[in-house]
C-alpha positions in Angstrom: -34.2 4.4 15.7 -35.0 3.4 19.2 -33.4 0.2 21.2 -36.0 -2.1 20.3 -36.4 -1.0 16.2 -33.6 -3.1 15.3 -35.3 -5.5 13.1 -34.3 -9.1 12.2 -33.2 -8.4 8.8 -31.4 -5.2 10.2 -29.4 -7.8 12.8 -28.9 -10.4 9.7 -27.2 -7.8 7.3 -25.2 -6.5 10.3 -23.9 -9.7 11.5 -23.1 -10.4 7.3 -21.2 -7.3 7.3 -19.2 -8.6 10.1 -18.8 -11.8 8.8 -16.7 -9.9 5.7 -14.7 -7.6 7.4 -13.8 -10.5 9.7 -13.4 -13.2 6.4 -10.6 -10.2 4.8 -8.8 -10.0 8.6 -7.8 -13.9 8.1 -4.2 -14.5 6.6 -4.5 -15.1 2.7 -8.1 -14.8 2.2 -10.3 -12.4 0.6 -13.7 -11.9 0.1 -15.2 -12.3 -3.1 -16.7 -8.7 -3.0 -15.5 -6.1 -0.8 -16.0 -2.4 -0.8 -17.5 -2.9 -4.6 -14.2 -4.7 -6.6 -14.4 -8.2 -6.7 -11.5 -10.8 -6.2 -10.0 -10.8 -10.1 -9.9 -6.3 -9.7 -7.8 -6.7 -6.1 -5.4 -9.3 -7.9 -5.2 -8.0 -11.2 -1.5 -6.0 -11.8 -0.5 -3.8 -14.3 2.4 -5.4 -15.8 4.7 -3.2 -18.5 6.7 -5.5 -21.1 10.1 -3.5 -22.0 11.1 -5.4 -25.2 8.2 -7.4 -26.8 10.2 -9.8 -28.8 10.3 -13.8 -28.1 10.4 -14.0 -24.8 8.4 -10.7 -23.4 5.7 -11.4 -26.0 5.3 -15.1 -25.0 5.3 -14.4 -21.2 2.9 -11.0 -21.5 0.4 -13.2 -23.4 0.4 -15.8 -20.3 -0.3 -12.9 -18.1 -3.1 -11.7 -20.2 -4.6 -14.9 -20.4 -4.4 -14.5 -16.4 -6.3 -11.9 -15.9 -3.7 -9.3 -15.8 -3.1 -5.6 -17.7 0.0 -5.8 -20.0 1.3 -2.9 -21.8 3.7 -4.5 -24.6 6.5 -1.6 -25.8 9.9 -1.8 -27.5 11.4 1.4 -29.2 8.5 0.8 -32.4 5.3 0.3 -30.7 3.5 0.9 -33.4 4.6 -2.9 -34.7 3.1 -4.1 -31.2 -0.7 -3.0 -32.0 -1.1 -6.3 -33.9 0.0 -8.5 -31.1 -2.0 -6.2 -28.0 -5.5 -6.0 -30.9 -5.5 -10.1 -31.0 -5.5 -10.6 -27.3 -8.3 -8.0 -26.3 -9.3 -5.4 -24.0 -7.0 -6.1 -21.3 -3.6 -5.8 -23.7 -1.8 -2.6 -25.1 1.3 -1.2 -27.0 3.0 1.9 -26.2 6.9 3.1 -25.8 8.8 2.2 -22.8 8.7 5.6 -20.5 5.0 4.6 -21.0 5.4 1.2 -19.7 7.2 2.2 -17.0 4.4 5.1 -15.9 1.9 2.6 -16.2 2.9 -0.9 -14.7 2.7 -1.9 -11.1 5.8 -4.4 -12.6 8.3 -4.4 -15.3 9.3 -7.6 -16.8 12.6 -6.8 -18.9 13.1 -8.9 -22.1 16.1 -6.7 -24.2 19.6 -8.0 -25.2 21.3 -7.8 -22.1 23.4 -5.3 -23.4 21.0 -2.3 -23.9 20.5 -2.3 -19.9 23.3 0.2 -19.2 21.3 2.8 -21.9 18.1 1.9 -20.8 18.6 2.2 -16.7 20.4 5.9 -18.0 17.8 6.9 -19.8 14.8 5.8 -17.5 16.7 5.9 -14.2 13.9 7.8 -12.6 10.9 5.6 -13.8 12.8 2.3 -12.7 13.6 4.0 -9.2 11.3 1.6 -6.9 9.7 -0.5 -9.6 9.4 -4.1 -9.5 11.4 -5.6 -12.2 11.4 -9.2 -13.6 14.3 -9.8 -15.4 14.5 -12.2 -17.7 18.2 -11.1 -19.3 21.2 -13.6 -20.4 24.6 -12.0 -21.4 25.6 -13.3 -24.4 29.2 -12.3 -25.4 28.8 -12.4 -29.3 25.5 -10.6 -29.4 25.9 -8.0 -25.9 30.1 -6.8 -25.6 32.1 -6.6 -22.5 29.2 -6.5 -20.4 29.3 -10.3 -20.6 31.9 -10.0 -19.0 31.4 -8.5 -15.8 28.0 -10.3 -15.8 30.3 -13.5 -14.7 32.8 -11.9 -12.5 30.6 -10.2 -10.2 26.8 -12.1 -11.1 24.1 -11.6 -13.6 22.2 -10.6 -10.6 24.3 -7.5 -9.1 25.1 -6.3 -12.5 21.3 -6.0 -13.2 20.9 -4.0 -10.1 24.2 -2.1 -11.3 22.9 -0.7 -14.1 19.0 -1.0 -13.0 19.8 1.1 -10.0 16.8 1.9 -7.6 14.7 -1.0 -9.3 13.8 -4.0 -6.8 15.6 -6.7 -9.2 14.2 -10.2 -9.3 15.8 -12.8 -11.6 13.2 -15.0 -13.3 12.3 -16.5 -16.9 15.5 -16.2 -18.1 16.1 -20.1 -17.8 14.7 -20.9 -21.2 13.8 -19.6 -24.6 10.1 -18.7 -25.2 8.8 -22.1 -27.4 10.0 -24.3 -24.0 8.1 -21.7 -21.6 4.8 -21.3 -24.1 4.7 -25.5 -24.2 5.3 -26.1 -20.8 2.9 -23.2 -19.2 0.1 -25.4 -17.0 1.5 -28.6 -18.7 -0.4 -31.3 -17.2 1.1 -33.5 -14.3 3.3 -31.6 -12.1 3.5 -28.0 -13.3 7.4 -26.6 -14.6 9.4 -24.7 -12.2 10.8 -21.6 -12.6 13.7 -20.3 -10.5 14.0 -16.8 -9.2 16.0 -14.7 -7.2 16.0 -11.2 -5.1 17.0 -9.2 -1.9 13.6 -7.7 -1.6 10.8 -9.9 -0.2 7.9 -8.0 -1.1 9.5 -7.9 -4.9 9.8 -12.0 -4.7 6.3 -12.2 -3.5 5.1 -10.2 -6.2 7.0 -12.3 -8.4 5.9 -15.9 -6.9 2.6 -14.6 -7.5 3.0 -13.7 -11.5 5.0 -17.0 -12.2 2.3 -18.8 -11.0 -0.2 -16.7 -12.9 1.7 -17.7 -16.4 1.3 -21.4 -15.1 4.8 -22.7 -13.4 5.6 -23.2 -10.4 8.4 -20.4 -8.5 11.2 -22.2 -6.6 13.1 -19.2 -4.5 16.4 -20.1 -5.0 17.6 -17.1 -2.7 19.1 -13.4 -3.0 20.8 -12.2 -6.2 23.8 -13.4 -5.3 21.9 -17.3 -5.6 21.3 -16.4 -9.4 24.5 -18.1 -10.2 22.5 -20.9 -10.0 20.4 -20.8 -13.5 22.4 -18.0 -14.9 23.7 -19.7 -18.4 26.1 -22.5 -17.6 24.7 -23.2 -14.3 23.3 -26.1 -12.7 19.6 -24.9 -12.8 19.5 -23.4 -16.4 17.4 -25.2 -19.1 15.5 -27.3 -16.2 12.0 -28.2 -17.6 11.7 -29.9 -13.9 9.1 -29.9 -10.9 9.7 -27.4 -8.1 10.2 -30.7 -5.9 13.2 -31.6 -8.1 14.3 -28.1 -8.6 14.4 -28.2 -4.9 16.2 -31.4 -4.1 18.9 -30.7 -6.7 19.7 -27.0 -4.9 20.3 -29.0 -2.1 23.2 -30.9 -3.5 24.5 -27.6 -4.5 24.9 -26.2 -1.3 
């Protein structure tokens, strides 16, 4: 091609070309078709529901209905096919090791005192992983983890016996009937409160609260889950992020 061949139309897909790459370059945006995947396949995670009951079933169907993969296990998948077969292609059961291989983020939903077995026996599939945890210790139901749960924080003794996981408190605020009726209530939308020492896991997480319909309020590290742990001042809040704000600021 010589100096001069460079057509009109040749300049006008150029100069579109450029206009992309420049459009993906701005902070927050991406273009609706990039490289072949379109904006829903660059979002879209691959999120692995450890303990399908309730709660995990509830919030794995939001995601679902989001856009997003879920694989829903528990130590009997096969009583999880039912649940993944009614909401479609983009839903699965398997056992937890495969959860864990297969998720970009964990969401934790067991009785808060199976974690010590579970962070034993996965301790090299948690090691990096994202991990919502949605846990309460309950003395009756989960022993003398409870326990230490209140003397040293819900959230530390998650990372205790999660160790290597990047531990972000959320959904654990209230039980699954409250969270499916007030997901993209109309009006302001319901915050949920989390909590985390690593920022790229709290991002990640902002972004998955807000895909189940609430709105996240960081409420700090995991020290700051004192806050809505059970008993405390943020727990059972069906409340804007605006409130959820204003009251942490009579708190501190």
């Amino acid at each position: 091609m010589t100096r001069h061949s460079f057509s009109i139309a040749s300049r006008k897909g150029f100069l579109r070309i450029v206009a992309i790459v420049a459009l993906a370059l701005l902070p927050g945006t991406i273009p609706p078709a990039i490289f072949g995947q379109s904006v829903d396949k660059v979002s879209a995670m691959k999120i692995g529901i450890i303990g399908s009951g309730n709660i995990g079933s509830t919030v794995g169907t939001l995601w679902v209905r989001a856009g997003h993969q879920v694989l829903f296990s528990s130590r009997h998948p096969e009583e999880l096919k039912k649940l993944a077969d009614s909401l479609g292609a983009l839903a699965r059961a398997g056992t937890v090791k495969e959860a864990l291989t297969f998720a970009d983020v964990i969401f934790i939903g067991v009785p808060y005192g199976a974690y010590p077995q579970i962070g034993k026996d996965y301790a090299r599939e948690f090691a990096g992983k994202i991990v919502l945890d949605a846990g309460n210790a309950v003395l009756k139901r989960d022993g003398e983890i409870t326990n230490e749960a209140r003397e040293k924080g819900i959230g530390f003794t998650s990372a205790k016996y999660l160790a290597g996981a990047r531990i972000v408190r959320a959904f654990n605020t209230l039980n699954y009937r409250r969270l499916a009726s007030n997901s993209n209530r109309p009006g302001g939308r319901m915050a949920i409160p989390i909590a985390g020492d690593d920022k790229d896991a709290l991002a990640v997480a902002q972004t998955l609260v807000r895909a189940a319909g609430f709105d996240p309020v960081i409420i700090g590290g995991l020290e700051q889950a004192k806050y809505f742990a059970q008993g405390g001042p943020l727990y059972g809040q069906e409340i804007t992020a605006q409130e959820m704000q204003q009251r942490l600021s009579t708190l501190r």
